[in-house]
N, C-alpha and C positions, 0 to 999 in steps of 0.2 A: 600441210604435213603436220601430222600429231607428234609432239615433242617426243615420247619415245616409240616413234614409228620403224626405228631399226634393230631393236632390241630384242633380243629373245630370249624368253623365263621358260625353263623346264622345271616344272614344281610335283612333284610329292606331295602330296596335299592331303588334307579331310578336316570333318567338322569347319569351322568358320573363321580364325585366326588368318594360317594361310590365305585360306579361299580368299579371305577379303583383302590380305593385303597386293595379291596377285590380281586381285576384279581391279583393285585397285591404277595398277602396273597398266591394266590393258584398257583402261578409261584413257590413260595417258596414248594409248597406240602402240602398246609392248604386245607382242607374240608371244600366247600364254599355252606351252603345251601340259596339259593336265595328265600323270600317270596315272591310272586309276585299274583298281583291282580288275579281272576277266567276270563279268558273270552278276557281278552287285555294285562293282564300283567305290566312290565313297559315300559313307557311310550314312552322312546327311541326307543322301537322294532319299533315305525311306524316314525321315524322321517326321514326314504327317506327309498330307495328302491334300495340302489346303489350297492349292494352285491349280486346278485342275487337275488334280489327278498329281502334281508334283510339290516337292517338296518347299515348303515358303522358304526354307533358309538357304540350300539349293540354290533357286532362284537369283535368290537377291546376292549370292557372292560368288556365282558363277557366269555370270555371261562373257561374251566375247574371247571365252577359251577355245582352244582345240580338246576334245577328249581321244586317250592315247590307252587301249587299254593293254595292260603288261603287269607278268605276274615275276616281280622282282625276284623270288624266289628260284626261280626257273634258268637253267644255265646257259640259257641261250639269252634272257635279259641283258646281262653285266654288254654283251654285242652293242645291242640295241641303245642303251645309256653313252654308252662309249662315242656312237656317231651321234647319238643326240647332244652329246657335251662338247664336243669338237664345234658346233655349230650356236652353244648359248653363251648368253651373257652371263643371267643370273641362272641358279640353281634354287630352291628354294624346299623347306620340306618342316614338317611336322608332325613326323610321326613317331611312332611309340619310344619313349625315351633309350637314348644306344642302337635304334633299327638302322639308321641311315649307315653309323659307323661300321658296325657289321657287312653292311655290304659296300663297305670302300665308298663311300659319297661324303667323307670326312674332308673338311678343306685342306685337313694335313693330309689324306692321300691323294687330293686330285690339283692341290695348287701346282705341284711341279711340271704334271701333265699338261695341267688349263692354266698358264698364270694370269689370266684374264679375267678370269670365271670368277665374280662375286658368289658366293656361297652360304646363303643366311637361315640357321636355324632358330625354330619357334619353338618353345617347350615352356613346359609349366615353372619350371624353378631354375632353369640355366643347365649347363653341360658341367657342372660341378657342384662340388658341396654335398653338405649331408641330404639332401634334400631332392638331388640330381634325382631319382629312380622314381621317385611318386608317383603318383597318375594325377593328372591336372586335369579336370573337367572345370566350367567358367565358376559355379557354382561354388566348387572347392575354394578357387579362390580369390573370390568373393571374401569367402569366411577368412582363409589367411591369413589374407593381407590387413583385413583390420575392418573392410567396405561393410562387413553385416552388424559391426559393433556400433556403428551412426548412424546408421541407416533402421529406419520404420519407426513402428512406436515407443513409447516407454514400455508398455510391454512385451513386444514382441520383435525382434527382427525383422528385416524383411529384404528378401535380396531383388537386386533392377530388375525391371520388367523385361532386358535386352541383354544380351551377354555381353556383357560390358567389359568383363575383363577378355575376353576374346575380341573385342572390338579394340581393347587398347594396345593388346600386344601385337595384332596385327597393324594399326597405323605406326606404331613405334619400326615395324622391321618395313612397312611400304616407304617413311620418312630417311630409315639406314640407308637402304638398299638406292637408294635414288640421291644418299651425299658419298654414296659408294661409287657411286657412277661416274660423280661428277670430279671424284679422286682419281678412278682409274682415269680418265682423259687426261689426266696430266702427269700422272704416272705410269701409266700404262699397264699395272697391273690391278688385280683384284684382290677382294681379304675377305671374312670371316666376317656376318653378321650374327652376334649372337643375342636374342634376344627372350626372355621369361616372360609369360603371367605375371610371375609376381611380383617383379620391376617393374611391369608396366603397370601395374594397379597400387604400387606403394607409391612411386610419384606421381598418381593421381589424387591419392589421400589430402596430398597438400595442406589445406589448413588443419585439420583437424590432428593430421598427425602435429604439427607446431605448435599448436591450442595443448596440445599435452607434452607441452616439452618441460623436461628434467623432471617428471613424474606428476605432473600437474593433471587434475580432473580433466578427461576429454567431453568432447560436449556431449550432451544427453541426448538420445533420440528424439527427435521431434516431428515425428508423419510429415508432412508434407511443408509443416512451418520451418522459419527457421530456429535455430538452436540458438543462437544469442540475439534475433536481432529481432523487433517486435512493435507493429505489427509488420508480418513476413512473413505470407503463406495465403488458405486457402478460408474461403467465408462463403456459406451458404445464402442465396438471395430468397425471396419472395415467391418465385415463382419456380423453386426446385431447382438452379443454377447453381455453380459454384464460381466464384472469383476468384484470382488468386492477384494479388496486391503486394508489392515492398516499398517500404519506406527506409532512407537512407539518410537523414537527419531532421535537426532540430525545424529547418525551413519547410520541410514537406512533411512535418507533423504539424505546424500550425496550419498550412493549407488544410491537410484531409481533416481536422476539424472543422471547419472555418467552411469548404468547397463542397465537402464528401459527405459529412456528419450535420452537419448543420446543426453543431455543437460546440459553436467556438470558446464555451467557456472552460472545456477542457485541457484548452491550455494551458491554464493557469491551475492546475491539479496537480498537487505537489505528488500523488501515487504516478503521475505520466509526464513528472518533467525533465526527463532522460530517458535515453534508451534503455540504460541499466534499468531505473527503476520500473520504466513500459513490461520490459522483458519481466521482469518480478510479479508485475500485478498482470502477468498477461489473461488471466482467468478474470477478471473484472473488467478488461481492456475487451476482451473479445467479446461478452456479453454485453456489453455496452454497441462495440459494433455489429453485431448481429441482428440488435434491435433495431437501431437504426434500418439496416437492411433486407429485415423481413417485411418492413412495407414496400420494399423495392423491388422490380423488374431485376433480372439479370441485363437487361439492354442499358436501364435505368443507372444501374449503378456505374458500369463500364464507361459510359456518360460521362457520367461525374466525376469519376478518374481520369477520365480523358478529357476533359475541361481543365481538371486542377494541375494536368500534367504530374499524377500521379503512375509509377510504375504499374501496369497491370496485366494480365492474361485470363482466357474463358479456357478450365477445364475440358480440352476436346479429349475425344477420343475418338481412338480412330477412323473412323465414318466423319468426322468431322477433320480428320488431317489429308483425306482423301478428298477432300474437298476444301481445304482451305482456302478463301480468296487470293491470298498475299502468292502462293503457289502458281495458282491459276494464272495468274497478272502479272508474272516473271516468266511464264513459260517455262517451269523446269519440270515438266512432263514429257515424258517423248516414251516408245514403241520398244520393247524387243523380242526379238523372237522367242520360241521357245517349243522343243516336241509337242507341246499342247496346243500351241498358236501364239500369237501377239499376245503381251501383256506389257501392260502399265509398267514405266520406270521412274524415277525421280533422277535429274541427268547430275551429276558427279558436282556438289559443289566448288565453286569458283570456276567451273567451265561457263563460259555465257552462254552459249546455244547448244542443238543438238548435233554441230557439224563440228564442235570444238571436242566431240569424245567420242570414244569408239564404244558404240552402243550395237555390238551385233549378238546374235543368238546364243543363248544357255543349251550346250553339247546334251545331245543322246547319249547314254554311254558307249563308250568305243566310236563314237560316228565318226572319228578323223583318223583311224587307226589306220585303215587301208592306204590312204592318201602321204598320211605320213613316213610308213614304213617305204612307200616305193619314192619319195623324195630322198628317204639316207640309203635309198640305191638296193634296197629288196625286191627281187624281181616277183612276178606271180607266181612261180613255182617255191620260191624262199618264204612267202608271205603262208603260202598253202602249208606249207613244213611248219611254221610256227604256231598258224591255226591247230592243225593237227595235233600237235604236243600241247596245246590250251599252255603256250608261251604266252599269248596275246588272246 
């Protein structure tokens, strides 16, 4: 039995925030019914076409949901929610700043009704403040929060490769919503998750916001290095490879001279006898390492970091994370469905197998419509009536 194998999430959903924290919920064994528009659905299903024909983002924060399609607007909806919420746990939703309250899915109009009903929304800047009404896409705030001011090079910004701030807002309300759970069991009732972008991405800032506290210089961009600590980051080998390497003090700097450089008289180099002063000269530090390294393999060097028990990584990219050994040799691949056929998943970290998570199919849109309406008790002729009026 999946720990939340009794649970049931009726979410509101689009783009990836939600989605993911609800993929989330149903990795656990939570019943994810997904509403989604008549006709297009959300929004992410057309955002490429890299998955066979379906959307890669789609994919990857949609499986194991029911699709529910209903067009909120439509007066025969508010019915439909009404026996859907009679029946859930959590409620879930993220959609355009003030929609849900509009149509009465406010924790303050449905606590009294549901006082069971966890209730957690997702928004760009919170349900208040000067800043409530924005429009939050990942990107925005990215810039916001502060992520695009440290991030890339000296000259230019550069925002994640992965929506990051949509990936944090939603583990932040998947994390709420599941010490919400564990509240109402002893309480027996449920509350209000509310959760922002941009909370979720300021305490991720972590150092860097601190590094600038009471008005102090924040750190400089540094691509792929790090920003105070040196050597820390990425070095070109011999044979067109890159490595990426940190050192963490004074001990594993005389090693990687001594094991790595086969230059142990750098130690005694009063331009690299700190990290401060490393970091200072790091334009003489890195050329010096690079020499070294261009007579070197990529296999070569990694070697020798791994001998000296120096911190290190090989620049993959993706074709190469698709194939990682360490993956392969943990078995954290497994199958799931999807309108186009089986595809490849990576199974839920901290699950250890593929029977410890509910890894079932990414919905057609609408595909669990029929089945769900005649569960909250729509007969075929009620179901024909709803079709009819494009309610559902």
């Amino acid at each position: 039995m999946l720990p939340l194998q009794d649970i049931t999430v009726v979410t509101l959903e689009q783009a990836i925030a939600a989605p993911f924290c609800t993929r989330q919920l149903a990795d656990l064994g939570a019943r994810v019914i997904k509403i989604e528009r008549p006709g297009s659905g959300d929004f992410a299903r057309d955002y490429d076409e890299r998955v066979r024909g379906l959307s890669s983002h789609f994919v990857w924060v949609n499986r194991s949901k029911e699709s529910l399609t209903l067009d909120l607007k439509h007066e025969a909806a508010a019915d439909v929610l009404r026996r859907l919420l009679e029946r859930a746990d959590v409620l879930v939703q993220n959609l355009a700043p003030g929609a849900a309250a509009r149509l009465g899915l406010s924790f303050d109009a449905l606590h009294e009704r549901y006082p069971g009903l966890i209730v957690c929304d997702i928004s760009g800047y919170g349900s208040d403040g000067p800043y409530r009404d924005k429009k939050a896409y990942d990107l925005l705030i990215q810039s916001e929060s502060g992520f695009l001011s440290v991030t890339g090079t000296a000259d230019e910004p550069s925002k994640a490769g992965c929506s990051i701030a949509d990936i944090a807002a939603g583990m932040y309300a998947y994390s709420n919503i599941l010490a919400a759970l564990i509240e109402r069991g002893k309480t027996g009732r449920g509350r209000r998750v509310d959760v922002s972008m941009l909370e979720s991405m300021a305490e991720w800032m972590s150092y860097p916001m601190y590094y600038s506290f009471e008005g102090a210089k924040p750190p400089a961009r540094s691509g792929a290095a790090h920003a105070t600590i040196y050597p820390y980051g990425p070095f070109d080998t011999g044979d067109g490879g890159t490595v990426i390497l940190g050192l963490q003090n004074e001990r594993e700097w005389q090693v990687f001279c001594e094991q790595v450089l086969h230059r142990p008289e750098l130690t005694a180099d009063p331009r690299f006898s700190s990290n401060s002063r490393r970091s200072q000269a790091r334009g003489e530090l890195r050329a010096l390492i690079l020499e070294v390294f261009a007579g070197l393999t990529l296999e070569q060097v990694v070697a020798r970091l791994d001998a000296a028990k120096i911190a290190n990584a090989r620049m993959n990219g993706m074709t190469e994370l698709w194939n990682h050994p360490q993956l392969a040799a943990r078995a954290r691949w497994a199958e799931v469905g999807t309108p186009a056929g089986p595809v490849p998943a990576l199974l839920p970290p901290g699950v250890p197998d593929a029977g410890a998570a509910r890894m079932d199919p990414v919905p057609a849109l609408g595909e669990h419509t029929q089945a769900i309406l005649a569960e909250l008790g729509y007969g075929e002729q009620a179901v024909a009536e709803l079709r009819a009026g494009a309610a559902v």
